[in-house]
Structure formats: structure tokens, C-alpha cells
BAKE-944469 format. One line per field, with one value per residue (C-alpha): x, y, z; residue number from 1; residue in one letter; chain. Coordinates in nm, 3 decimals, always signed. Example, Ala and Ser with C-alpha at 12.3 -4.5 7.8 and 13.67 -1.06 7.14 Angstrom:
! residues 2
east <- +1.230_+1.367
north <- -0.450_-0.106
up <- +0.780_+0.714
pos <- 1_2
code <- A_S
unit <- A_A
This chain:
! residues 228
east <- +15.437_+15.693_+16.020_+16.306_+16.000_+15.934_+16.309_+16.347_+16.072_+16.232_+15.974_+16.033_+16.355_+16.563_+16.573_+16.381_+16.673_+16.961_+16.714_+16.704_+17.102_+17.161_+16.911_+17.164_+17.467_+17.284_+17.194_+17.521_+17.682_+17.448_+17.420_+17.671_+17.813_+17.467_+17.374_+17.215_+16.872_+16.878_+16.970_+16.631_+16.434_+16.490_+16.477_+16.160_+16.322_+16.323_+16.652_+16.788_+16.716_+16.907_+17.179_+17.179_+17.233_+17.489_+17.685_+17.725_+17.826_+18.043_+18.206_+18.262_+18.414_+18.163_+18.062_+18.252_+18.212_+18.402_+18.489_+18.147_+18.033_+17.816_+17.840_+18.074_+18.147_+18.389_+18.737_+18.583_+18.350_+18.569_+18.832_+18.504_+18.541_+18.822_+18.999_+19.359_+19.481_+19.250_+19.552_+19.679_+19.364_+19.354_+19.676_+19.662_+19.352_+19.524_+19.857_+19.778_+19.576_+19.906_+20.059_+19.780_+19.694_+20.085_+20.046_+19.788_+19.925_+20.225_+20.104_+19.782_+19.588_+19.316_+19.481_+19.387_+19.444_+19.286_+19.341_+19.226_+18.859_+18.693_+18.740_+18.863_+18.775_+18.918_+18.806_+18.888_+18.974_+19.076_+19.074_+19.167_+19.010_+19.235_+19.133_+19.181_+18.841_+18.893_+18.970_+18.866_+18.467_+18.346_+18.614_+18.504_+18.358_+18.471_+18.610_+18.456_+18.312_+18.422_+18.483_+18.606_+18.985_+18.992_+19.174_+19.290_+19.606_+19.526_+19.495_+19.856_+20.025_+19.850_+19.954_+20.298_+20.308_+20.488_+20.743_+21.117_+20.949_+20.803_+20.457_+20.188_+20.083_+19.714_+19.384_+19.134_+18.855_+18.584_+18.686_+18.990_+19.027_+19.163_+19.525_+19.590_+19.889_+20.027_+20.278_+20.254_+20.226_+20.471_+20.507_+20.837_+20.799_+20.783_+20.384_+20.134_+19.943_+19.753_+19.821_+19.826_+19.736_+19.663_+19.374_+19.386_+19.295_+19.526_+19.607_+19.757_+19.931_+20.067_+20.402_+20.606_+20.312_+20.358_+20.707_+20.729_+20.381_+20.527_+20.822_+20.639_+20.374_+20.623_+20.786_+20.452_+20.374_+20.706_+20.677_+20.341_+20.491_+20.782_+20.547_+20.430
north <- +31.557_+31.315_+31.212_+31.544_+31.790_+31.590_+31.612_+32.004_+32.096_+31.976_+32.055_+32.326_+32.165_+32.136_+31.956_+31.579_+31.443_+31.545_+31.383_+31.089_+31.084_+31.142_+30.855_+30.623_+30.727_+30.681_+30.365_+30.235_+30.400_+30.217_+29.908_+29.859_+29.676_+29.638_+29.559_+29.794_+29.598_+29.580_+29.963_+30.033_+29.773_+30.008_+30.338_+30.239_+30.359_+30.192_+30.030_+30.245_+30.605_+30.440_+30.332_+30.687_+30.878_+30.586_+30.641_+31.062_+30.928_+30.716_+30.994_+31.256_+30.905_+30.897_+30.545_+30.295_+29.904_+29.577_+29.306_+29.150_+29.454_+29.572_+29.940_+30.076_+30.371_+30.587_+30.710_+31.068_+31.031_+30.810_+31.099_+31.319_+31.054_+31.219_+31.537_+31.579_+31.879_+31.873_+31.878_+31.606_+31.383_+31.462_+31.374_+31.043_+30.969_+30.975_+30.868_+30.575_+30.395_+30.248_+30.133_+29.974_+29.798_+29.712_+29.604_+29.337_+29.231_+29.144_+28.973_+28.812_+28.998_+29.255_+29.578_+29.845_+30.215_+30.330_+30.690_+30.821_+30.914_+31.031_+30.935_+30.533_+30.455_+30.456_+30.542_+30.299_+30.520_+30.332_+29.928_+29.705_+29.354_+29.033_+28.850_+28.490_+28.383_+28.290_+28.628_+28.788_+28.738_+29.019_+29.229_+29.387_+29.699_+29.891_+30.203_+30.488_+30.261_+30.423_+30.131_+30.134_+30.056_+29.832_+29.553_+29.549_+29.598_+29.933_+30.038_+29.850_+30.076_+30.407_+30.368_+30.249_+29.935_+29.819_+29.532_+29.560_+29.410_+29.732_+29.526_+29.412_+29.056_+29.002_+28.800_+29.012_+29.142_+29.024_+28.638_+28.438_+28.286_+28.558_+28.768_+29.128_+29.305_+29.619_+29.941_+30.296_+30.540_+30.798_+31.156_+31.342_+31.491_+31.121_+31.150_+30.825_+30.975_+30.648_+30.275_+30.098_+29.676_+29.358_+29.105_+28.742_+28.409_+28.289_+27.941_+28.183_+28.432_+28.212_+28.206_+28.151_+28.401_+28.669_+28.664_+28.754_+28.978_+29.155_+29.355_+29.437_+29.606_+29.784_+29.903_+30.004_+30.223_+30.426_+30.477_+30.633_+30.848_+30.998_+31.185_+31.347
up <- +4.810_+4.708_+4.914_+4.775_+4.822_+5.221_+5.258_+5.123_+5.328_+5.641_+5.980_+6.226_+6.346_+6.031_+5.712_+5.729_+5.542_+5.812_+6.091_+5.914_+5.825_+6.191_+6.315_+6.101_+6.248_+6.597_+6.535_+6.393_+6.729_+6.949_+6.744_+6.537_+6.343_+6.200_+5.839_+5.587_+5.592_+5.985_+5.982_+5.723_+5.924_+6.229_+6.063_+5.872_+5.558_+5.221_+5.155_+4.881_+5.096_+5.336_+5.128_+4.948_+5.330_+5.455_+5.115_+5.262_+5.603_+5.452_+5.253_+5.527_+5.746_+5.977_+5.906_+5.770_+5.641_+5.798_+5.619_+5.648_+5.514_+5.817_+5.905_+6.211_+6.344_+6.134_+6.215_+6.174_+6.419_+6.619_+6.636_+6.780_+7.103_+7.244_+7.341_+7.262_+7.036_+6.753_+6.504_+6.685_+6.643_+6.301_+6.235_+6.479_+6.251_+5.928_+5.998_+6.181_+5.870_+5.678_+6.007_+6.172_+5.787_+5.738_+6.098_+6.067_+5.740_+5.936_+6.189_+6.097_+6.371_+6.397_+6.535_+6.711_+6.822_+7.126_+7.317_+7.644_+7.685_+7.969_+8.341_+8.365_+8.018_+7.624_+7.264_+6.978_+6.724_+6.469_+6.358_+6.085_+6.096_+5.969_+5.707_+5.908_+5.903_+6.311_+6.475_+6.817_+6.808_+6.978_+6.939_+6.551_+6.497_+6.802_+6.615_+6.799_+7.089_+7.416_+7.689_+8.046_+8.059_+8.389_+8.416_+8.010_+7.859_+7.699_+8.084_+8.203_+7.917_+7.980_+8.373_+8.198_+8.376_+8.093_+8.082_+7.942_+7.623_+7.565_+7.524_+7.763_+7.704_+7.837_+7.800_+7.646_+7.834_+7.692_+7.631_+7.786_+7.470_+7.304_+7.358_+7.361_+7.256_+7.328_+7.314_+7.352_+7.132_+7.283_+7.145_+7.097_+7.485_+7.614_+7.667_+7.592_+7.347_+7.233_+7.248_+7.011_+6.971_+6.816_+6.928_+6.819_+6.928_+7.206_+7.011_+6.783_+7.047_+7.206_+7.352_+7.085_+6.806_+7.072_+7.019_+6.695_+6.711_+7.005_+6.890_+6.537_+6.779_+6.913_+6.600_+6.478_+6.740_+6.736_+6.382_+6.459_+6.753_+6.565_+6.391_+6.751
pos <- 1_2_3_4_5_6_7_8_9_10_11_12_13_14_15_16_17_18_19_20_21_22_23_24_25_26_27_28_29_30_31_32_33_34_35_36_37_38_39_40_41_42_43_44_45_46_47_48_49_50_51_52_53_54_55_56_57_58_59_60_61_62_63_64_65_66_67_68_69_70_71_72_73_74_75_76_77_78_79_80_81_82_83_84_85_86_87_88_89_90_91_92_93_94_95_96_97_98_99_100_101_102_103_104_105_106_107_108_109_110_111_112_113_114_115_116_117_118_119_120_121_122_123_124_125_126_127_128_129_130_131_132_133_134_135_136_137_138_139_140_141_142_143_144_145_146_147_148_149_150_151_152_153_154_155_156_157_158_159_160_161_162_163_164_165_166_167_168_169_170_171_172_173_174_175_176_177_178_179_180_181_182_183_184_185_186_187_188_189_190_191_192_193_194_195_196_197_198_199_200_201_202_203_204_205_206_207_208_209_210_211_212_213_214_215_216_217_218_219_220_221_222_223_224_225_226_227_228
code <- X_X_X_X_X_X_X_X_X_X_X_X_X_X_X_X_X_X_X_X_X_X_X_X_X_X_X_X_X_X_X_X_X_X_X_X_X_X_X_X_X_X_X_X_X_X_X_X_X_X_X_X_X_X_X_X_X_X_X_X_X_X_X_X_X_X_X_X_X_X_X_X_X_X_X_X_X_X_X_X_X_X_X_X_X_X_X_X_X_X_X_X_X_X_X_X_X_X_X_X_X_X_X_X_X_X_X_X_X_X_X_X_X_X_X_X_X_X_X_X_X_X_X_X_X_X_X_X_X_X_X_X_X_X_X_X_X_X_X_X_X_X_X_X_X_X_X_X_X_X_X_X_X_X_X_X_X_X_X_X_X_X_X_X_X_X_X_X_X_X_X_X_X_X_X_X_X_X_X_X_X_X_X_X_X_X_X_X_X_X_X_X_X_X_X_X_X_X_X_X_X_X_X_X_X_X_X_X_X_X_X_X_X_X_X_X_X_X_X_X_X_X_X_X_X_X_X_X
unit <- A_A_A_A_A_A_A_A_A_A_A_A_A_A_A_A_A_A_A_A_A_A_A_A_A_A_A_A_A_A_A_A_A_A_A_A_A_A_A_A_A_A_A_A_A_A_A_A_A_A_A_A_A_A_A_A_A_A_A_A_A_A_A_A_A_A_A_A_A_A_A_A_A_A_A_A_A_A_A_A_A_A_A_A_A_A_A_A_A_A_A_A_A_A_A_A_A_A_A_A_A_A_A_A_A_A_A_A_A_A_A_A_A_A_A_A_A_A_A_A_A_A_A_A_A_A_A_A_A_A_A_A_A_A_A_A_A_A_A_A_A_A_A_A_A_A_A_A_A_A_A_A_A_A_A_A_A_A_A_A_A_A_A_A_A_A_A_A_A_A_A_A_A_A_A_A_A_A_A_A_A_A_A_A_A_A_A_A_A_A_A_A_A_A_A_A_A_A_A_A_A_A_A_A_A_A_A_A_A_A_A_A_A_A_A_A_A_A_A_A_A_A_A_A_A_A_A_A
């Protein structure tokens, strides 16, 4: 029996080829970003049967690729994180795109959206990675990754502990060496619906880079809450 007839066949619990489509996207959740050999190496799958099921996910936005080309968690399934009004997610999903992409191209920095997850923590929904080849290390391919919000700037601006800026200036997390930051994403009731970022290195946010980065955050996230 060759591979379509294997895959057509299926076993008693559905179709081989959806178990095998599904073991991807678990792996690129748990491991990602992760490379398309690493993810056939794991899978036990030949390259291009990989390639063939991540090119589907990829389709229906459930995977994506980063700049290095390494698969990540898509905005689809990165909008499945969280649970505002689903029209609202969908529409946070799509409209965000062009502003967080016209947002890094204006600053130089990776940005980010993040929303309210479960109990203390946040889902990355969405990211666009900067094309400086010195950004954030550690801080790609966390579209979809839900972390705990102590102590970070996404936390400060969901518990509005915001300055007169309108932006919270913090290390990041994860490293010293790198600067967060970040505004609200307000809807038309006044609500913090999502906050929205930028991550670089702190030689470049510095004083005087956070200046200018700051109020372009800003900008960027009203123009994504005036359509809330």
C-alpha cells in the first residue's frame, strides 16, 4: 500500500494524514521556531511529505515562516490563544498586519501585539521581525506563545500603569540587554483590548531611540483601536 492509499485509509481514529498534519503544528507550538528538516527529523517523515502538509498549515495561517525561514506559530492559530469576541479577534488578527509591518519599518524594531490570556499571563498574537541583522535574540517566533505577564511591560500597560508618554519603557524579560516598548490598544469604550510593542537592543533604545520609537508606538496602536 503506498503513502495516498496509507493516508486515505486513515486507522480507527481518523485519516493518517490529519494525525500527521497535526503532529507538525504540535511540534512547531512546542518547539518552534524549528526548521523544516528538524520538524521531519522529529516527525520521522520524509522531507517533501512534510513540506507538502506544512504548505496546508501554512495556507489556512496556522503556521507561518520568519525571516530565517524556520516555522512559527501562525496568526490563525495564535488568534485560537485567546478569548475576546470572536469577531473581534478576527478582526484584531487582520487589521493589525499593515500597522505592526509599517510599524517596524518605521522604527527599525521587531514589533509585537500581545492580548490577555488566561490567569497572569499573555498571547502573542501577532509579530513582525526587523530586518537589522542584531535584533532581540530570544525574542523571535513568539506568535501564538502564551507567557506569564509578571514583571514586563505588556503587564504595566494592561494594569494601566502607564506614564503621561502614553508608553512604558522597560528591560525585556528575558535579557537586560534588550528594551521593550509599549501602548495600549484601547477600544472605542476606553477598554485595553491588546498592547501593542516593539523589542530591540537597548544600544539602540536608548534614551534618545526611545524617543522617537515611543510616540510612533503610540500612534500605531490608536490607529489599530479606532477600528474597536
Amino acid at each position: 500500500m503506498n503513502e495516498a492509499q496509507e493516508d486515505a485509509q486513515g486507522s480507527g481514529q481518523g485519516p493518517r494524514a490529519v494525525h500527521r498534519a497535526l503532529e507538525l503544528l504540535t511540534r512547531v507550538v512546542e518547539s518552534g521556531p524549528i526548521s523544516l528538516s528538524a520538524l521531519a527529523r522529529q516527525a520521522d517523515l520524509p522531507a517533501s511529505t512534510t513540506m507538502r502538509m506544512l504548505r496546508v498549515l501554512e495556507h489556512w495561517d496556522y503556521v507561518a515562516k520568519n525571516p530565517q525561514g524556520q516555522f512559527v506559530v501562525g496568526a490563525r492559530f495564535a488568534q485560537s490563544r485567546f478569548t475576546p469576541e470572536p469577531a473581534s479577534a478576527e478582526r484584531l488578527n487582520d487589521l493589525s498586519a499593515p500597522i505592526l509591518e509599517a510599524l517596524t519599518e518605521a522604527t527599525g524594531e521587531s514589533s509585537y501585539l500581545a492580548v490577555r490570556g488566561d490567569a497572569n499571563t499573555c498571547v502573542y498574537l501577532r509579530e513582525v521581525q526587523t530586518s537589522h541583522p542584531i535584533r532581540h535574540v530570544g525574542f523571535s517566533g513568539w506568535q501564538g506563545r502564551t507567557v506569564p505577564m509578571a514583571s514586563s511591560a505588556v503587564a504595566e500597560v494592561f494594569e494601566q500603569r502607564i506614564p503621561a508618554s502614553g508608553y512604558v519603557v522597560m528591560d525585556a524579560v528575558v535579557t537586560s540587554e534588550a528594551t521593550v516598548v509599549a501602548a495600549p490598544v484601547h477600544s472605542s469604550t476606553g477598554e485595553i483590548i491588546a498592547v501593542l510593542s516593539v523589542v530591540g537592543p537597548s544600544y539602540r533604545l536608548n534614551d534618545e531611540g526611545v524617543a522617537v520609537a515611543g510616540p510612533q508606538v503610540v500612534a500605531a496602536a490608536k490607529q489599530l483601536g479606532s477600528n474597536f
